[in-house]
C-alpha positions as CSV (number, residue, x, y, z in Angstrom):
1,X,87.6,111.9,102.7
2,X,89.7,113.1,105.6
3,X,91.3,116.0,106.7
4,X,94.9,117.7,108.6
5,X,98.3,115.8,107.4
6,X,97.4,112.3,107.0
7,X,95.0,113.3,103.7
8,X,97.7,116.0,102.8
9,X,100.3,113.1,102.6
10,X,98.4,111.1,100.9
11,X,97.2,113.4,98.1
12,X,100.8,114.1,97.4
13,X,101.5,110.7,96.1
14,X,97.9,110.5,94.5
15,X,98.6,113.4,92.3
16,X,101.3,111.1,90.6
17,X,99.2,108.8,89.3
18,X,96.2,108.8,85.8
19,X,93.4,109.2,88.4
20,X,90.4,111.8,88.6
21,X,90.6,112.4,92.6
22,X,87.9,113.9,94.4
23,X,88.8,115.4,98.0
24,X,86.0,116.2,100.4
25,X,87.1,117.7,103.6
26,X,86.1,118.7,107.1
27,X,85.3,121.8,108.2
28,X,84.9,121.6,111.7
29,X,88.6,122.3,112.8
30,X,88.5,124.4,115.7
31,X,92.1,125.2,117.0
32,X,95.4,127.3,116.3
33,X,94.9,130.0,113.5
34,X,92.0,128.0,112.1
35,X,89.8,128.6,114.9
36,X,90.5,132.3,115.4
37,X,89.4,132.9,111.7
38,X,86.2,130.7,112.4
39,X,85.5,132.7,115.2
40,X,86.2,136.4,114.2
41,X,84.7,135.9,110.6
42,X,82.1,133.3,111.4
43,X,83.2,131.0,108.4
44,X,83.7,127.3,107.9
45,X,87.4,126.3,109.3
46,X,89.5,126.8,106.5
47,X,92.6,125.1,107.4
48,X,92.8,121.5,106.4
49,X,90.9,123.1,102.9
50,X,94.4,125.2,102.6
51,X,96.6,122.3,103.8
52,X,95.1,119.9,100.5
53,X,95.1,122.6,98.0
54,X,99.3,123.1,98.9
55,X,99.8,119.1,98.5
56,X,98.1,118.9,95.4
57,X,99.3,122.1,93.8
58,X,101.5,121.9,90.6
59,X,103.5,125.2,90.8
60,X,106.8,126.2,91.7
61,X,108.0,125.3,95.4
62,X,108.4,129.7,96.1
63,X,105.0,129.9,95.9
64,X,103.9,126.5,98.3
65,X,106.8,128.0,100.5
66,X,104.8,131.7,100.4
67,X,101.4,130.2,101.3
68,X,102.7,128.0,103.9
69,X,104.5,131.0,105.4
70,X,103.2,131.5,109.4
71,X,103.7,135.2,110.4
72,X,105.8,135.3,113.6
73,X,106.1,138.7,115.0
74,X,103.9,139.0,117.6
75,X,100.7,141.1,116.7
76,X,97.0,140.2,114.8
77,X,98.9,137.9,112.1
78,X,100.6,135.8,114.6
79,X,100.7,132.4,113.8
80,X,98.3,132.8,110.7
81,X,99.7,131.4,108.2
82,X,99.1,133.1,104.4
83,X,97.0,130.2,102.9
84,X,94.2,130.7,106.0
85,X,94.3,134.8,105.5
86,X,93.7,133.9,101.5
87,X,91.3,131.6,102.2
88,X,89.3,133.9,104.1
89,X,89.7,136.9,101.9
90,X,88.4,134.4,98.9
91,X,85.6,134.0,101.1
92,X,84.3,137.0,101.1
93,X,85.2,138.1,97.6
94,X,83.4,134.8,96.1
95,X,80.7,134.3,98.9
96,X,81.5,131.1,100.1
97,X,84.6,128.5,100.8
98,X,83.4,126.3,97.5
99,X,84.1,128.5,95.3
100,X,87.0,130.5,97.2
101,X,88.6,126.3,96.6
102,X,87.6,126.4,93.1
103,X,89.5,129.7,92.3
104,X,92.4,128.9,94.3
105,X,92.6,125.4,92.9
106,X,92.5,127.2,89.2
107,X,95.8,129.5,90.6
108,X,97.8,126.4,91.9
109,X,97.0,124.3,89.2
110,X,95.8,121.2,91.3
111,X,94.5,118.4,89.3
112,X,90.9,116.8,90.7
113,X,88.6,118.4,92.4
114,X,89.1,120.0,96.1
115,X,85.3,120.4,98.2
116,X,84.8,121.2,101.9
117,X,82.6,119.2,103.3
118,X,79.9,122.1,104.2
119,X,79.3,125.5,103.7
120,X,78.4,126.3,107.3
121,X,80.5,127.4,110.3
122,X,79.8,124.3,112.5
123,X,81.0,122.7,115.4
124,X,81.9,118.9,116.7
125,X,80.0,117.9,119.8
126,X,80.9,114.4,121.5
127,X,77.9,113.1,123.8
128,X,78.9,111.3,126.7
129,X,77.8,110.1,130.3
130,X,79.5,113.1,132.2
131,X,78.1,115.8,129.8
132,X,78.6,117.0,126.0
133,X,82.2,117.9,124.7
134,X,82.0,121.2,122.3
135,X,84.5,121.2,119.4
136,X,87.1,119.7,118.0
137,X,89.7,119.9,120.9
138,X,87.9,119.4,123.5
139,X,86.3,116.5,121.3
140,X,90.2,114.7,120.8
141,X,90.8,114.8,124.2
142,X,88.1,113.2,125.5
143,X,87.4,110.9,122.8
144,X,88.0,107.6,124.8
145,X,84.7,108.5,127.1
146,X,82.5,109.6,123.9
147,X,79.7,107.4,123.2
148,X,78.6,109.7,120.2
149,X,79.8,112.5,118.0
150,X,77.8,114.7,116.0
151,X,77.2,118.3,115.0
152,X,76.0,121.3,116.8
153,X,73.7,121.2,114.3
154,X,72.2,119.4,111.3
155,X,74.4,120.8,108.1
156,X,73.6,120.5,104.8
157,X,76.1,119.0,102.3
158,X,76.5,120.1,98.5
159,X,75.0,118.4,95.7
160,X,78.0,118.3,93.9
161,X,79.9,116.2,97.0
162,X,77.0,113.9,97.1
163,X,77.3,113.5,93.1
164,X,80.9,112.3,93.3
165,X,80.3,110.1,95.8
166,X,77.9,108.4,94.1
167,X,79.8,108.3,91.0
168,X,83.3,107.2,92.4
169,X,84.9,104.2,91.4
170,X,86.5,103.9,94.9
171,X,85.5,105.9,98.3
172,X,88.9,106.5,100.5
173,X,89.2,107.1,103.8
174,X,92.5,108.4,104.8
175,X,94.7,108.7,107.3
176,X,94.0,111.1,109.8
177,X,92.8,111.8,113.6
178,X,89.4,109.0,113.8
179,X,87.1,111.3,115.3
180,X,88.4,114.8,114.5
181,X,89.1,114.5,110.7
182,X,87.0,111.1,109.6
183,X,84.1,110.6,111.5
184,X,83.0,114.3,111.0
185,X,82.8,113.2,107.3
186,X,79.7,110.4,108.5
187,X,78.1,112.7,110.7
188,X,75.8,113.8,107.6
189,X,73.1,112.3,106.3
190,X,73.1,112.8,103.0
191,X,76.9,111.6,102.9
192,X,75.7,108.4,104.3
193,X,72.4,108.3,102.2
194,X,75.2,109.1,98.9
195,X,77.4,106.1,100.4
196,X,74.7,103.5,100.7
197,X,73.8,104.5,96.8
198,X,77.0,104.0,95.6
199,X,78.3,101.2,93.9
200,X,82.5,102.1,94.9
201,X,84.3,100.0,98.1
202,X,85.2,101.5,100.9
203,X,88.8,101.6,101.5
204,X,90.2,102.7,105.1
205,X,94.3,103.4,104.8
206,X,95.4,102.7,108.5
207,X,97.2,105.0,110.9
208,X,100.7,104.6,111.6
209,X,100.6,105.1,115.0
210,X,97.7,106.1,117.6
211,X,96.4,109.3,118.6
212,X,96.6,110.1,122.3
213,X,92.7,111.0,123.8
214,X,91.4,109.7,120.7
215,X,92.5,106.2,119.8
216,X,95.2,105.1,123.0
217,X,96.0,101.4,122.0
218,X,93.7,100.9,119.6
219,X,94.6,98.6,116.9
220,X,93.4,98.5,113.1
221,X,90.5,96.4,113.5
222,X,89.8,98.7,116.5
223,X,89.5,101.9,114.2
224,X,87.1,99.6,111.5
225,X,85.0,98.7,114.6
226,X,84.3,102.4,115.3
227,X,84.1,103.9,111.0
228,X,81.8,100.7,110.6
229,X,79.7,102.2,113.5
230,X,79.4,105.4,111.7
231,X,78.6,104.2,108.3
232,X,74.9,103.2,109.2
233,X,74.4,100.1,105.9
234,X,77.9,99.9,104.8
235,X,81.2,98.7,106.1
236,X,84.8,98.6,105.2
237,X,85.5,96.5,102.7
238,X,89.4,97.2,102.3
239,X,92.0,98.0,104.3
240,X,95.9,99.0,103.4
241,X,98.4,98.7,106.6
242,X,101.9,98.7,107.1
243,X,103.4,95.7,107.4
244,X,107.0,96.3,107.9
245,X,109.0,96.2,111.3
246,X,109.1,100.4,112.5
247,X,112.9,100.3,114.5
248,X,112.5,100.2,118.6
249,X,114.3,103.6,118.9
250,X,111.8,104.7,116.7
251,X,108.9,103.5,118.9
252,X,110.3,104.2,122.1
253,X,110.6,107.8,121.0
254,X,107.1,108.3,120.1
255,X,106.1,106.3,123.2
256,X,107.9,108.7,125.4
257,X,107.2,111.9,123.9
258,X,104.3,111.4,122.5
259,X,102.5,108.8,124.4
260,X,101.9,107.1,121.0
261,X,102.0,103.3,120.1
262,X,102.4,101.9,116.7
263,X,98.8,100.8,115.4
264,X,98.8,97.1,115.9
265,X,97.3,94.5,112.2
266,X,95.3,92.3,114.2
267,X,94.8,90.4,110.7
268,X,92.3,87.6,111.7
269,X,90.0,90.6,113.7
270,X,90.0,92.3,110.0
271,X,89.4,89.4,108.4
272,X,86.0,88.3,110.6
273,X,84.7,91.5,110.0
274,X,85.0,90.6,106.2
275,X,87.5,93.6,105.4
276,X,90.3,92.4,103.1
277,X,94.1,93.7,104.4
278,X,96.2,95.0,101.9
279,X,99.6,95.0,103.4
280,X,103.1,96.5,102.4
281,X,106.0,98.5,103.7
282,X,104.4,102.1,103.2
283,X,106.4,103.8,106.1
284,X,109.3,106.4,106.2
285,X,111.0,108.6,108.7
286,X,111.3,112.4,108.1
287,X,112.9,114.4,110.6
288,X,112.3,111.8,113.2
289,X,108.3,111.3,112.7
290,X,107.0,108.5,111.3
291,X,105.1,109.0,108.0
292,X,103.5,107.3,105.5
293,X,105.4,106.8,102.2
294,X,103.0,109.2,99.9
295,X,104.9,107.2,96.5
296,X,103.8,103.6,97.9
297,X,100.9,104.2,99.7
298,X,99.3,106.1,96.3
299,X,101.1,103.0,94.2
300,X,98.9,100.7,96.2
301,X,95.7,102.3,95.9
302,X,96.5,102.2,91.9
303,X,97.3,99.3,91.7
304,X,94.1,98.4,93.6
305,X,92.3,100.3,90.6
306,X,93.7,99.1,88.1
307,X,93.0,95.2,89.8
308,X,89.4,96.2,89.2
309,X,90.4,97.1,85.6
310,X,92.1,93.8,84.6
């Protein structure tokens, strides 16, 4: 569950391995080309959807490269990039974003399944003591004075999504803006009803770094604290974090262009709250930006799996 480039990443290296993923995502993205499409064809945000179908597809790089493509001359394509305008032309053609994801899955080859969280157009609101924050932006800017989040509405959440849930043999929480791409996910009732049925952990794989508006200085156990909020009867019951030292350049770059801190492994916090820590050096640099190492972080979830197995 998840949503934007942390889930992306992490599918990447997932795809790699003998596993039977499931990939539920948000659809409450309101910004960039994303939003404009939500807006002028009232349909679910089909950007993150778009994102995870293009890190698990299995065709030739050409074709990623065409759907990635961003229009640039100014005009009503600006910015749009060709996934979102397929997306929202499958829409129509198939009657809804399920099944527009099924068809597009089938054309890219992707291995699992890919499901949006909802059908509905629906927005992120974040309730606080100075008034109620509308959307997803104005939601990850002031996240630090939100007390709760919820929906602009109740939404209703596919049978099939719930199945899966219930039938997983591990429920994954990935990387990925807290309360923009994660929380959204625990904002429904029958997800939460599914995850108090299942049998599967619950396995958060920690940020690298923090999220100004949303997460400033918070440290792992900080981010368990808050999904553990959300998740009603269960908790966390794993965790994977980096444990290897990130260079000083490195982190006085993000902190002074970003405003971003490396998420501290307060390890005996994680282990009061009962969560166990699995730790290894799953970080790279690319271009500069800290990411996670799709290859490692996917080997440890494996290997996790196949723990259970043994």
């Amino acid at each position: 569950m998840g949503g934007g480039t942390g889930l992306s990443c992490l599918l990447t290296g997932l795809k790699l391995f003998p596993l039977d993923v499931t990939t539920v995502i948000s659809v409450a993205d309101n910004g960039s080309s994303t939003g404009v499409l939500k807006e002028e064809l009232n349909i679910p945000a089909v950007g993150d959807v778009g994102k995870v179908l293009l890190a698990m597809a299995n065709v030739d790089e050409d074709f990623v490269s065409l759907l990635r493509y961003r229009f640039k001359k100014n005009g009503s394509l600006y910015n749009h990039p060709v996934r979102n305008i397929l997306l929202a032309a499958l829409i129509d053609l198939k009657g809804n974003l399920t099944d527009a994801t099924e068809y597009l899955s089938r054309i890219l080859n992707v291995k699992g399944k890919v499901l949006p969280l909802t059908e509905e157009k629906v927005e992120l609101v974040g309730k606080s003591i100075d008034g109620d924050y509308y959307g997803q932006e104005e939601v990850s800017r002031h996240a630090h004075s939100i007390r709760r989040l919820t929906y602009d509405h109740d939404i209703h959440v596919s049978r099939e999504v719930c199945a899966r849930i219930r039938e997983a043999d591990l429920v994954i929480f990935s990387p990925g803006s807290l309360y923009t791409s994660i929380l959204p996910h625990l904002l429904a009732e029958q997800v939460l009803d599914a995850l108090d049925e299942t049998k599967a952990p619950l396995m958060y794989i920690s940020n690298l770094v923090t999220q100004p508006g949303e997460t400033d200085h918070f440290s792992l156990g900080d981010h368990l604290a808050v999904l553990n909020q959300y998740l009603r009867n269960r908790k966390i019951d794993l965790a994977i974090a980096n444990n290897s030292e990130i260079d000083d350049q490195v982190r006085r770059i993000y902190l002074e262009r970003e405003n971003k801190t490396i998420v501290n492994v307060d390890r005996d916090v994680i282990r009061d709250m009962g969560c166990r820590l699995i730790e290894d050096d799953i970080f790279c640099v690319q271009n500069g930006s800290i990411r996670h190492s799709a290859l490692k972080t996917a080997y440890l979830v494996f290997s996790y799996l196949m723990e259970g197995e043994s």
